[in-house]
C-alpha positions in Angstrom: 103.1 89.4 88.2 100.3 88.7 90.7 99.1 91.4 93.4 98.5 88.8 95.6 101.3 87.4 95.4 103.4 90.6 95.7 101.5 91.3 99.0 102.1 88.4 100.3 105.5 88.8 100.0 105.0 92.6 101.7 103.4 91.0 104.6 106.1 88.3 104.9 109.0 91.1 104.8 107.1 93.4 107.5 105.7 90.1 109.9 109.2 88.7 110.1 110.8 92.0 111.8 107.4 92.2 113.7 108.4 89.0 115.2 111.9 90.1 115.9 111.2 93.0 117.7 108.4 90.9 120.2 111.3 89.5 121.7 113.9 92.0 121.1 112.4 95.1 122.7 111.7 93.7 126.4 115.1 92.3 126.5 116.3 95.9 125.0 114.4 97.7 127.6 115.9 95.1 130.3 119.5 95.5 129.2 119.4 99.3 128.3 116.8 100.8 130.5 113.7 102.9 129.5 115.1 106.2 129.4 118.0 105.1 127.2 115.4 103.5 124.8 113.9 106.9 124.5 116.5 109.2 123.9 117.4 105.9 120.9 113.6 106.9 119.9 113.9 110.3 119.6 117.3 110.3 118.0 116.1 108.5 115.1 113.2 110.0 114.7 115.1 113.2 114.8 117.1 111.6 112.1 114.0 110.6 110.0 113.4 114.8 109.9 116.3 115.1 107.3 114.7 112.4 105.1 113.5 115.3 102.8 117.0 115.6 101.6 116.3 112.5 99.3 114.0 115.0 97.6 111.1 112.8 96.6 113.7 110.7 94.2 112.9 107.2 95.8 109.1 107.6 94.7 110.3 109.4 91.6 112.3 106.6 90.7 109.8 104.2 91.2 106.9 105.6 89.4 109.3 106.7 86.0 110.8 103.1 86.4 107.3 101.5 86.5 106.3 103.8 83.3 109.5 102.5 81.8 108.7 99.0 81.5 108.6 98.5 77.6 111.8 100.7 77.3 115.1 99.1 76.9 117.8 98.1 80.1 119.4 101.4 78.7 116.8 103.9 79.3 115.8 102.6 83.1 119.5 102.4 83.8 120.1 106.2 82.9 116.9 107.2 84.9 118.8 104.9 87.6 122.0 106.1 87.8 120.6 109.5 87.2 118.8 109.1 90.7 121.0 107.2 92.7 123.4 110.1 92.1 121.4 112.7 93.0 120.3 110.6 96.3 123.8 110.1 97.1 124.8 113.9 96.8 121.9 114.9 98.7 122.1 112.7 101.6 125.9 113.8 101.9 124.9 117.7 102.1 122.2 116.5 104.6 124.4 114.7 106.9 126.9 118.0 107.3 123.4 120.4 108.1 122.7 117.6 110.2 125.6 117.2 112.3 125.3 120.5 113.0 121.7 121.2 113.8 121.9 118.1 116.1 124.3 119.6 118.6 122.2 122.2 120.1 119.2 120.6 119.6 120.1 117.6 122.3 122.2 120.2 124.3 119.5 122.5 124.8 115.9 121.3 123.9 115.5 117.4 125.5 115.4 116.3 129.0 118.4 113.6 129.3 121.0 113.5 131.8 125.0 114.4 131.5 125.5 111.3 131.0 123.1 109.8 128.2 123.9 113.6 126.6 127.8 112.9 126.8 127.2 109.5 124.8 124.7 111.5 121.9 127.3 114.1 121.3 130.1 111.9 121.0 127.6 109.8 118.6 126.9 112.6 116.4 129.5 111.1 113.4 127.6 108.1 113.1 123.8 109.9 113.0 124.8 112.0 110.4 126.2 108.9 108.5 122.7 107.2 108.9 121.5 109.8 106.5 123.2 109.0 102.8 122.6 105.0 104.1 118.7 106.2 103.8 118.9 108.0 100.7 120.9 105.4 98.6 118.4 102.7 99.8 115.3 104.3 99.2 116.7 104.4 95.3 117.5 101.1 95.3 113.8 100.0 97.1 111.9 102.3 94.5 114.0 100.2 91.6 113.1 97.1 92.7 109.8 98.0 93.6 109.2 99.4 90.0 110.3 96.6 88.4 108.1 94.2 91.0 110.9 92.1 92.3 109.0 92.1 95.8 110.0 88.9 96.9 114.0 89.8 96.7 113.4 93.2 97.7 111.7 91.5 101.2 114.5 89.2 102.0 117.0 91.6 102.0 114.6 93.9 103.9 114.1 90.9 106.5 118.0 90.2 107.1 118.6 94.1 107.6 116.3 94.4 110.0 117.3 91.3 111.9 120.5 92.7 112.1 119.6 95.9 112.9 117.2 94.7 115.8 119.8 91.4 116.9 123.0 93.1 116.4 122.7 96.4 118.9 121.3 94.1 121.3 124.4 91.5 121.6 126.3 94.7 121.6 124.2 95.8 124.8 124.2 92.8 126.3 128.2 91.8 125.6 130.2 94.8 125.7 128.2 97.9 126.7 124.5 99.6 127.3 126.1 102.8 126.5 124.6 104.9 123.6 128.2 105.5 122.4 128.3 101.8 121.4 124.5 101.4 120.7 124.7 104.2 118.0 127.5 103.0 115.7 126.2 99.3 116.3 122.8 100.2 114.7 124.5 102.8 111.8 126.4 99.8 110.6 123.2 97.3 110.9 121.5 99.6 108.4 124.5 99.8 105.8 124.6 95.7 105.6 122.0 95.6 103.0 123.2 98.1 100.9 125.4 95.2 99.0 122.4 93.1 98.3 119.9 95.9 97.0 122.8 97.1 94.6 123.4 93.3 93.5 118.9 93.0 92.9 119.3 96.2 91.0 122.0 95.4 88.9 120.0 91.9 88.0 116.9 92.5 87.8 116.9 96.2 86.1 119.0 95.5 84.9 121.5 97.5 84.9 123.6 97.9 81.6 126.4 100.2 80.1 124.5 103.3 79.4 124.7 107.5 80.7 125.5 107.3 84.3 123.5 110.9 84.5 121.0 113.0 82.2 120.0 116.4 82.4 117.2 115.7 81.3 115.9 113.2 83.2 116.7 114.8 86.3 114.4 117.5 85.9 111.5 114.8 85.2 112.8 113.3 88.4 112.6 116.7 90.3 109.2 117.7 88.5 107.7 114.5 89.9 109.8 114.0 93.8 109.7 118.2 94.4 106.3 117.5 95.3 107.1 114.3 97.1 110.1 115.7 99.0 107.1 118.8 100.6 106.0 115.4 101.4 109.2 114.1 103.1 109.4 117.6 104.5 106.1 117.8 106.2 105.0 114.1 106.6 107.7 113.5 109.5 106.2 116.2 112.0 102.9 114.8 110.9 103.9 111.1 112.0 106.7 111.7 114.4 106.3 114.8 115.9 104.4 113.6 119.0 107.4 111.1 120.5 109.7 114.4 119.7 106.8 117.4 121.9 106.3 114.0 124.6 110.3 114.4 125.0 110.0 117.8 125.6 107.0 119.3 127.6 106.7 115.5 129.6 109.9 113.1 129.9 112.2 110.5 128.0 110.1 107.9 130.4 106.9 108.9 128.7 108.4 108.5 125.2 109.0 105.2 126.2 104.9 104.7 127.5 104.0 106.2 123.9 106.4 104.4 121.5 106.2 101.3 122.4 102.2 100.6 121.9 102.7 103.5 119.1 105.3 100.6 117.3 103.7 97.6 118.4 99.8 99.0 117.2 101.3 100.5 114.2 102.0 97.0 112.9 98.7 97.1 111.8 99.3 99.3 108.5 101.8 96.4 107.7 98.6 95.3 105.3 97.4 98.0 103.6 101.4 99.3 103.5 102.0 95.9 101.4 98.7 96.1 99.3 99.4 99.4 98.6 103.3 99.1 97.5 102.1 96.1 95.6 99.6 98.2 93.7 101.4 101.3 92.5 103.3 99.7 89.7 99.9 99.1 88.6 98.5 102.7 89.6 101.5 104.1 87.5 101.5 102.3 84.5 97.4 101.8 84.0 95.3 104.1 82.3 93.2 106.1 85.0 90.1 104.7 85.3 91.8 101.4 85.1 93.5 102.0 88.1 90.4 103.9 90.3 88.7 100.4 89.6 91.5 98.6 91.1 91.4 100.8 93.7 87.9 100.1 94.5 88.1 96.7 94.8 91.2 96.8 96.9 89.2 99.0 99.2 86.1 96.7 99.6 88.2 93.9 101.1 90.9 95.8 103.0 88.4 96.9 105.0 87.1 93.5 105.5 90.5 92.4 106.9 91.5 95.2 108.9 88.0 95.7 110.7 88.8 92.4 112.9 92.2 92.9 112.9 91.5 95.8 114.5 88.9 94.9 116.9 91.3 91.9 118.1 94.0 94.6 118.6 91.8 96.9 120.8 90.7 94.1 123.0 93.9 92.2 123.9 96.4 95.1 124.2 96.1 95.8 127.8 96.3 91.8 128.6 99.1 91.7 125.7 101.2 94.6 127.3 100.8 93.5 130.6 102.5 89.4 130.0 104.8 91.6 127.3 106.5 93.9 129.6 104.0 94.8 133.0 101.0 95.4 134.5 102.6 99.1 135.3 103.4 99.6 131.6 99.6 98.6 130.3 98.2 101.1 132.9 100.3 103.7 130.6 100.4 102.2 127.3 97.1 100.4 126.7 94.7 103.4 126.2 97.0 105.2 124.0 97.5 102.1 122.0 93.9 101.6 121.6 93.2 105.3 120.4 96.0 104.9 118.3 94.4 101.9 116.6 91.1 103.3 115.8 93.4 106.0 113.7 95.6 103.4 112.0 92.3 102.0 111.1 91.3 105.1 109.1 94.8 105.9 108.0 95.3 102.2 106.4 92.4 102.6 104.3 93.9 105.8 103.4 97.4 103.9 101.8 94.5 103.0 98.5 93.8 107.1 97.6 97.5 108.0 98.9 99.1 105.2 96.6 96.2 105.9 93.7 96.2 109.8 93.3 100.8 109.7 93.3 100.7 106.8 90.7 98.3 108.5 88.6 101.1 111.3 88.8 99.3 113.5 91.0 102.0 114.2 94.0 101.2 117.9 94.4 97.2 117.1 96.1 99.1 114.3 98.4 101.9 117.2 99.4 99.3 120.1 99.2 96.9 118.1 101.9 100.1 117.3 104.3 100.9 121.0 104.5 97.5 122.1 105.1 97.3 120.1 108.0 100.1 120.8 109.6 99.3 124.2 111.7 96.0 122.7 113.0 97.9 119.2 113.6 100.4 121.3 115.5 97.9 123.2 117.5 95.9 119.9 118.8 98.8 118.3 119.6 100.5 120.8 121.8 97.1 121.3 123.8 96.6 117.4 123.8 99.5 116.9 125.5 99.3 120.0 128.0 95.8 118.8 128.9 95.7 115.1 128.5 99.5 114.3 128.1 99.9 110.6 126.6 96.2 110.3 125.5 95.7 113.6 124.4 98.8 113.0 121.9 97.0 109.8 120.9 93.8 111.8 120.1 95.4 114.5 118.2 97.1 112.1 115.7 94.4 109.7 115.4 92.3 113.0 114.8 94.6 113.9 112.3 94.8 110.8 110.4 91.0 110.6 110.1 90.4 114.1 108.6 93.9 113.5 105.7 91.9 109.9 105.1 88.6 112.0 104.3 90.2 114.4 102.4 92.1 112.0 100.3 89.1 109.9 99.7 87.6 113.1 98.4 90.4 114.2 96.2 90.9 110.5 94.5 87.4 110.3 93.7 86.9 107.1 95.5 83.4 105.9 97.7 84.1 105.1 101.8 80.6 104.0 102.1 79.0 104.6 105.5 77.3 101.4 105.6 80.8 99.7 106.2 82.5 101.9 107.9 80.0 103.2 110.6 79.6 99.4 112.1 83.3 99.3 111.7 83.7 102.6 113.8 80.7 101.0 116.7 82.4 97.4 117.1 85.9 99.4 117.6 84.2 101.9 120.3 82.5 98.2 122.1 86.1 96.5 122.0 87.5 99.2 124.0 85.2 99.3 126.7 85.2 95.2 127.2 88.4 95.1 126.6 89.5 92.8 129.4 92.2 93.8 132.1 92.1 89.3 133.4 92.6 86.7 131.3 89.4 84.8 132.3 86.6 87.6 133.5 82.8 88.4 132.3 85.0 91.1 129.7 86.9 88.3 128.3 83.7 86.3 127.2 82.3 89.7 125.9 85.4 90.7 123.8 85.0 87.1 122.1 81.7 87.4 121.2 82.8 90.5 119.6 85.8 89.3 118.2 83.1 86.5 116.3 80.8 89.1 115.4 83.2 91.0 113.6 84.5 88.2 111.8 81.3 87.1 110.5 80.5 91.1 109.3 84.0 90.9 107.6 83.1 87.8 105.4 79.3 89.1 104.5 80.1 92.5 103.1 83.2 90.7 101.2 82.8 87.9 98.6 86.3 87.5 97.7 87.4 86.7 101.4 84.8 84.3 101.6 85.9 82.4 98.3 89.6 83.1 99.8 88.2 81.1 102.7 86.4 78.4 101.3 89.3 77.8 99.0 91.7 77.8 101.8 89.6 75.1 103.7 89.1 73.2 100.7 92.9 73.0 100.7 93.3 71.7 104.5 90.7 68.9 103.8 92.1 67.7 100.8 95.4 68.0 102.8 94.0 65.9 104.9 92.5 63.4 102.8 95.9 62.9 101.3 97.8 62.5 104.7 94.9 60.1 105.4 95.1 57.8 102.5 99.0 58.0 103.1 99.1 56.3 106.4 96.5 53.4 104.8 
């Protein structure tokens, strides 16, 4: 099947939610208030934590099925079932530690009043439910992924998180703002597409009478996810753990200032995320230096794309969050947003070594890096936010994300030539200074020209987006023609 095609279809099951949640969060922060949007933040993050119970199985699954690919129905279906059992016991164990870690924790350790607290404790049932939902589906994601059945895997991915994001809202707007009803109402969301993975797996693995568990093959599953689930262990406080230290030493409010442009800017990884899940079939199943090659090229033209992208994000986030929500909201969002960007930047390039170095079956560097990190991560983030508060958070992951990228780079044996990447790095640091606070200003004309100048760099250090361009306005004027000789 075609990489391109296989992103495309990535990019179409992550834009879709992206356009979702543009008009679903203001009306969620209308309708349930800023602080309760928080304390929804942290909660699931808090949730995401005991994601290491799937123990690395959903990337374990993925890479052995993607090996598997000239084996018979019977021997992916045992490595199937072999995982999905696992996941399933797992997530159950984890939902009982859980349930009763989360008790104290949002008794004791967040800033949330009687009220909102009231609601989480009587929610705790549900949370811990969300947890076995996660593990099951990550199984049946890394099946369908291994077997490249992107374009299914998407649409079901698309109507869950419709319903996730649409659903919780008509239940705030209709019967209640309360997180009592909020929680449940987003639990069951998630489970709704549980039906339709199973139904893709069972087609497209397919699935056929076989073992429904082997020994055997769950130790190569555990030789291969232990190292992924230090991973799933680690890589949460890596990501996460500034919305959960913002809750503590600042407020619930502030959460809010940091999530939102943290969600909306993070959007940006939705292209390397898709070229890089579209490429590790590949990575695991090609010989190695097969796969660095790939790699490379990848490389060359992601950062093509994303340098603009980028540069287009810097300059119209404080206009964007100011029509978006308010001008009081940009005052606190924009900067963090755009210092967020410059390390989504970094850390998208970072999905090619990441993806190439686990499908080449080396999950112990990725997992070795991530707890390396994490005291010095810890460290700058705590005196980031006691110093600087929301930027300083900002500046401690972004730092963060830069030196993994490096060190992944290094370990995967792949180039990140300066010559690209220093301009790339100088037209970023010129968007955020003219980045205009007016729609029509002296900065708006500047962050144009910019926003033209980076464009052009992108297409002369990258032939194939050139020929990608060309082609694609080949296509509109023979379109065009067509329509033309229609109407005659």
């Amino acid at each position: 099947m075609s990489i391109k095609r296989n992103t495309f279809y990535n990019l179409f099951g992550q834009l879709t939610p992206l356009g979702v949640s543009l008009v679903t969060v203001p009306l969620y922060l209308h309708a349930i208030g800023e602080a309760r949007y928080g304390v929804l933040a942290i909660i699931w993050l808090f949730t995401g934590y005991f994601g290491f119970f799937e123990m690395g199985l959903s990337r374990a699954s993925a890479y052995h099925l993607a090996r598997q690919h000239s084996e018979t129905p019977a021997v992916r279906s045992t490595t199937f079932w072999t995982a999905f059992w696992l996941n399933l016991s797992f997530g159950l164990i984890g939902a009982v530690l859980l349930y009763a870690v989360a008790q104290p924790v949002f008794t004791h350790l967040f800033h949330i009043s009687d009220t909102m607290r009231r609601s989480v404790l009587a929610s705790f049932p549900w949370i811990a439910a969300a947890l076995p939902i996660s593990t099951v589906s990550g199984v049946l994601a890394g099946s369908l992924e291994a077997r490249e059945r992107f374009a299914y895997m998407n649409l079901i991915g698309v109507f869950n998180t419709a319903v996730t994001q649409v659903g919780p809202l008509l239940v705030a707007v209709f019967i209640s703002p309360e997180l009592a009803w909020l929680i449940p109402a987003v639990v069951l969301a998630r489970a709704s597409g549980l039906l339709l993975q199973f139904i893709g797996v069972w087609r497209f693995l397919p699935i056929v009478p076989a073992a429904l568990f082997n020994k055997k093959q769950a130790r190569t599953l555990f030789s291969y996810g232990g190292w992924i689930s230090i991973s799933n262990i680690v890589g949460p406080v890596l990501v996460t753990f500034d919305r959960m230290l913002i809750g503590v030493l600042l407020s619930m409010q502030a959460v809010t200032y940091y999530t939102v442009p943290y969600n909306l800017v993070n959007r940006v990884s939705i292209l390397p995320g898709a070229l890089s899940t579209s490429l590790f079939p590949r990575f695991s199943s090609a010989e190695s230096k097969v796969g660095k090659n790939l790699a490379e090229r990848s490389l060359h033209l992601l950062i093509a794309i994303m340098t603009p992208i980028t540069v287009i994000g810097i300059t119209l986030l404080p206009l964007f969050l100011t029509y978006w929500i308010s001008p009081e909201f940009s005052q606190h969002g924009a900067v963090v947003g755009m210092i967020l960007l410059a390390g989504i930047w970094i850390n998208g390039l970072a999905f090619i070594p990441y993806g190439l170095l686990q499908g080449q079956g080396r999950p112990d560097i990725t997992a070795k890096l991530h707890l390396l990190e994490l005291p010095f991560f810890l460290v700058l983030l705590w005196g980031g936010i006691h110093w600087l508060g929301l930027v300083g958070a900002a500046l401690a992951w972004s730092i963060r994300v830069a030196a993994d990228a490096l060190l992944l780079f290094y370990f995967a044996k792949l180039p990140l030539r300066l010559r690209y990447a220093f301009p790339a790095f100088v037209m970023m640091g010129c968007a955020a200074v003219v980045a205009p606070q007016t729609t029509f200003s002296t900065q708006s004309l500047w962050a144009a020209l910019l926003t033209m100048l980076s464009m052009i760099w992108a297409l002369g250090i990258a032939p194939e987006l050139r020929h990608l361009l060309l082609r694609f306005m080949h296509s509109l004027r023979h379109f065009s023609l067509v329509q033309a000789w229609k109407k005659l």
